[in-house]
Backbone bond lengths (Angstrom), bond angles and torsions (degrees), N, CA, C in turn:
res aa  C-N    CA-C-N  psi(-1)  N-CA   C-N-CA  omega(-1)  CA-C   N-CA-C  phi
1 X - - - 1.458 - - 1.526 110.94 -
2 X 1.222 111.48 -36.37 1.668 115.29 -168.89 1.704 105.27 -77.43
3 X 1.307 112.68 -22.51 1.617 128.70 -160.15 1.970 86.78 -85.90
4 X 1.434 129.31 -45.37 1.301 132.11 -162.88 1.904 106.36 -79.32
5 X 1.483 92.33 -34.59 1.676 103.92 -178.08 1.491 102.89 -78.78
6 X 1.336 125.62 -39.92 1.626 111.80 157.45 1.175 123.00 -28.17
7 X 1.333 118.42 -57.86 1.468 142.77 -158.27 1.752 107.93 -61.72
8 X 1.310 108.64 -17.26 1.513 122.89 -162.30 1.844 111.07 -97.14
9 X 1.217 98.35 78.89 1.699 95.57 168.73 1.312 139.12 -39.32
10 X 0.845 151.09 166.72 1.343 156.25 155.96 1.672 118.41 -54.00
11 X 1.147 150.15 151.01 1.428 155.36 159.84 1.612 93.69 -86.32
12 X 1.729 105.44 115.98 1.648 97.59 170.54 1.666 125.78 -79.72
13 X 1.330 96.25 -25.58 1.650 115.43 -177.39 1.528 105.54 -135.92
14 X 1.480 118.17 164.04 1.663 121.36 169.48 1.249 110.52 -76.70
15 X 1.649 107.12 142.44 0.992 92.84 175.01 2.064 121.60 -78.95
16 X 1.494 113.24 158.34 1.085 120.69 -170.03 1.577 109.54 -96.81
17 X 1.763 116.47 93.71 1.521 107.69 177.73 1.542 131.36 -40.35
18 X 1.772 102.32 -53.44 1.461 103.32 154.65 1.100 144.28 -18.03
19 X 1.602 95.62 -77.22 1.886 115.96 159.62 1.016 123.00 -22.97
20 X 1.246 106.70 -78.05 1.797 126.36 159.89 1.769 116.23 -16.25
21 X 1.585 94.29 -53.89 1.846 84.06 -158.76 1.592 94.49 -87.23
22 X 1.644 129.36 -16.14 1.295 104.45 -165.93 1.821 88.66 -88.86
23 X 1.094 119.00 -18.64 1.663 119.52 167.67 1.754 106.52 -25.47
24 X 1.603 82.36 -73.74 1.624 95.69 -162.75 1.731 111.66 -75.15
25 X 1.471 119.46 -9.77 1.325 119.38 149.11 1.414 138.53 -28.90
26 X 1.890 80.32 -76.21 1.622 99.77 170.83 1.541 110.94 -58.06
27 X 1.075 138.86 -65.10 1.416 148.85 -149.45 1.612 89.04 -70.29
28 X 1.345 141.68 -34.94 1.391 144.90 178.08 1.919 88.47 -65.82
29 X 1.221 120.48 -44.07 1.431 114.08 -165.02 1.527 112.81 -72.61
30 X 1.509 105.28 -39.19 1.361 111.45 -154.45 2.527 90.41 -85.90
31 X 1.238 94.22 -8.85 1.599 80.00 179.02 1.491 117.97 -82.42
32 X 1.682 110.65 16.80 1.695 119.49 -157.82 1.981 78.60 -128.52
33 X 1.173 110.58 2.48 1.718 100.16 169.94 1.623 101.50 -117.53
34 X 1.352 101.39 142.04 1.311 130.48 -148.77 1.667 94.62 -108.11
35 X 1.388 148.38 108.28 1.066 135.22 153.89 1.005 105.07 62.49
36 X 1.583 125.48 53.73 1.482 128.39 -175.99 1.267 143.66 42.56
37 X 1.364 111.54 -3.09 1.682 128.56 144.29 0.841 137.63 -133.87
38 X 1.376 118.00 161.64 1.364 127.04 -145.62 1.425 114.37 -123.13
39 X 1.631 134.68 114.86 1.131 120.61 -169.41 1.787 126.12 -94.98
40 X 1.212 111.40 131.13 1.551 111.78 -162.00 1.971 103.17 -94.10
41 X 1.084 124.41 92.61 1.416 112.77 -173.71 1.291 115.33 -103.72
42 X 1.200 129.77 157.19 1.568 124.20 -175.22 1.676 87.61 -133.96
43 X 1.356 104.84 150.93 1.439 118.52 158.51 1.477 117.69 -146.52
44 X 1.431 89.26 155.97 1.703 108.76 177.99 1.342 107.97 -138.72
45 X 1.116 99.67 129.56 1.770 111.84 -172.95 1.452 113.34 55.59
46 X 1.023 130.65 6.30 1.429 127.41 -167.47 1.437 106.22 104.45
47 X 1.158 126.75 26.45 1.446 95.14 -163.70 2.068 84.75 -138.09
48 X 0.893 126.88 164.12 1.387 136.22 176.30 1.499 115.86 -96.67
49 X 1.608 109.64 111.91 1.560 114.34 -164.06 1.588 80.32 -122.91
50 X 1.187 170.80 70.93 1.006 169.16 49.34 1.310 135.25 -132.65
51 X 1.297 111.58 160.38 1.513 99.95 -154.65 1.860 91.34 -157.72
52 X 1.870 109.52 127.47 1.421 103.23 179.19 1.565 115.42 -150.27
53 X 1.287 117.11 106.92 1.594 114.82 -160.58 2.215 103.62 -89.43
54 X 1.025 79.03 114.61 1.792 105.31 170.56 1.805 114.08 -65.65
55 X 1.236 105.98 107.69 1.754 96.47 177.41 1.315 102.85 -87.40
56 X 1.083 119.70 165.12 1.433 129.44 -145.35 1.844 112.77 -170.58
57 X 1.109 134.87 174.97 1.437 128.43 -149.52 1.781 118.99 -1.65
58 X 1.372 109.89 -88.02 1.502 99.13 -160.99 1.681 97.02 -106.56
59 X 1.257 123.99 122.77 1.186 138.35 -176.20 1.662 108.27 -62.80
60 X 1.787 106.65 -47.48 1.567 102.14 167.26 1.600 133.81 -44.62
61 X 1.244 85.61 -32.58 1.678 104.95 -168.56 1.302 105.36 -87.63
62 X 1.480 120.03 -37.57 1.516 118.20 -141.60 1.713 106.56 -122.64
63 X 1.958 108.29 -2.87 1.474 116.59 175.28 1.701 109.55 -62.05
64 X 1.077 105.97 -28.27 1.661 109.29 -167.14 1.587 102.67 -58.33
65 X 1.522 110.72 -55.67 1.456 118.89 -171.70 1.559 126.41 -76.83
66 X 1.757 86.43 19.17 2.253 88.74 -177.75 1.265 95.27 -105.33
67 X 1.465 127.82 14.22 1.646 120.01 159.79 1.084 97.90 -121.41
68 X 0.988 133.82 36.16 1.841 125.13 165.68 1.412 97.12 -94.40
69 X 1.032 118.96 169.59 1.512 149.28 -156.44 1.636 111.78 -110.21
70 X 1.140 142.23 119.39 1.186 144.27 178.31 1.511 114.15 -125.26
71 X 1.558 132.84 113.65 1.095 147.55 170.99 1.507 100.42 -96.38
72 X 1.752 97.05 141.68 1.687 103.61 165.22 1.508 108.43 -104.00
73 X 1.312 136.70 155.23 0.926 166.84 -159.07 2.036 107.89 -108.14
74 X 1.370 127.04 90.12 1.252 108.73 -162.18 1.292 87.34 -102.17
75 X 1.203 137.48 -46.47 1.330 137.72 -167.85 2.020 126.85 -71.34
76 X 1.748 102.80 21.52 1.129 124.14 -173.24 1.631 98.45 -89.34
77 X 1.528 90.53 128.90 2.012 101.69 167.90 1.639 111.34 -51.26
78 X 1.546 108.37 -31.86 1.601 117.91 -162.12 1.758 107.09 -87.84
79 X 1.337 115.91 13.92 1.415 120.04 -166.22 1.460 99.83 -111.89
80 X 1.604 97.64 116.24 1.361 101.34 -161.59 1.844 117.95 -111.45
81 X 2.242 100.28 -5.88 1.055 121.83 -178.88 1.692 100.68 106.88
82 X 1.209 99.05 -5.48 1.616 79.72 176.80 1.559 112.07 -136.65
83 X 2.154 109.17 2.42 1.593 94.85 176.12 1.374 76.11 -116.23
84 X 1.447 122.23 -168.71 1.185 153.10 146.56 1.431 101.67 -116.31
85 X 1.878 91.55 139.81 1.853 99.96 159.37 1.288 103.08 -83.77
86 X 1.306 138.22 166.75 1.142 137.46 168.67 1.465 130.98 -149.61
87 X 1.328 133.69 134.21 1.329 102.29 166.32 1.465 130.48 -101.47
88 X 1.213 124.08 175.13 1.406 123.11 173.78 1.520 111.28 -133.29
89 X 1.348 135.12 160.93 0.908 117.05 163.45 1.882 105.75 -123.80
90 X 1.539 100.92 147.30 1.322 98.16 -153.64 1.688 95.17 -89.73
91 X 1.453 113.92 -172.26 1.253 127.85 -172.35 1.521 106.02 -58.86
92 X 1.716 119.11 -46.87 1.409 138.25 -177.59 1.043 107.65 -80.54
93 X 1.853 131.34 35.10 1.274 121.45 -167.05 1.743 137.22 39.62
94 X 1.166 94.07 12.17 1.919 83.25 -172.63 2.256 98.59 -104.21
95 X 0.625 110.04 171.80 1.127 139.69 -141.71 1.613 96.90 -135.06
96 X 2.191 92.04 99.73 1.620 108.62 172.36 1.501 119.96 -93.70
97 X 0.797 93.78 177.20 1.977 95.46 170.75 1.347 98.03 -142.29
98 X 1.566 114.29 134.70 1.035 134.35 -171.52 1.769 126.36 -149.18
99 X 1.056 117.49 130.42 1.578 116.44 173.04 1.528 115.18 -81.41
100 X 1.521 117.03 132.24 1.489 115.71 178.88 1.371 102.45 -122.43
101 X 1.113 124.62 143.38 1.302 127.65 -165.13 2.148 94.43 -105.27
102 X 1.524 94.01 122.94 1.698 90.00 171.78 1.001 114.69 -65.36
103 X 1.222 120.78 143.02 1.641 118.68 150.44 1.467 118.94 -90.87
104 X 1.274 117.91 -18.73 1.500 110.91 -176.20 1.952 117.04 -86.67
């Protein structure tokens, strides 16, 4: 018992409920961004009238992929109105598949 109660640190500050929920907000938000950006698509009739990719965590890493090209997929079983399938093509040329969550 004395060996487990060692083990038990101190709390340096309270915790902040607030804190907490916009914590787990963001981190709920940021798991719907894909390789640090995020694609904004609009449609009309099916057809793609604008289209705008958001860079996002590390700009070093993640500038390459804000001129890549993103097609939606309308004719997918898995399209439910709120992901897109998508493809990307990666730095090594190969070709991912990925879910993007709309925001619009």
């Amino acid at each position: 018992m004395e060996k487990v109660l060692a083990n038990i640190r101190p709390v340096d500050k309270e915790i902040d409920i607030e804190e907490l929920k916009k914590r787990k907000k963001q981190e709920e938000k940021d798991r719907h961004l894909i390789n640090g950006f995020q694609a904004i698509l609009r449609l009309n009739n099916g057809k793609l009238i604008q289209k705008q990719i958001l860079k996002y965590f590390n700009e070093d890493d993640y500038s390459v992929y804000s001129k890549q090209k993103i097609f939606p997929v309308l004719n997918n079983p898995h399209y439910d109105g709120k992901y897109w399938k998508v493809w990307r093509t990666g730095e090594r040329n190969h070709i991912k598949e990925y879910h993007l969550i709309d925001t619009l």
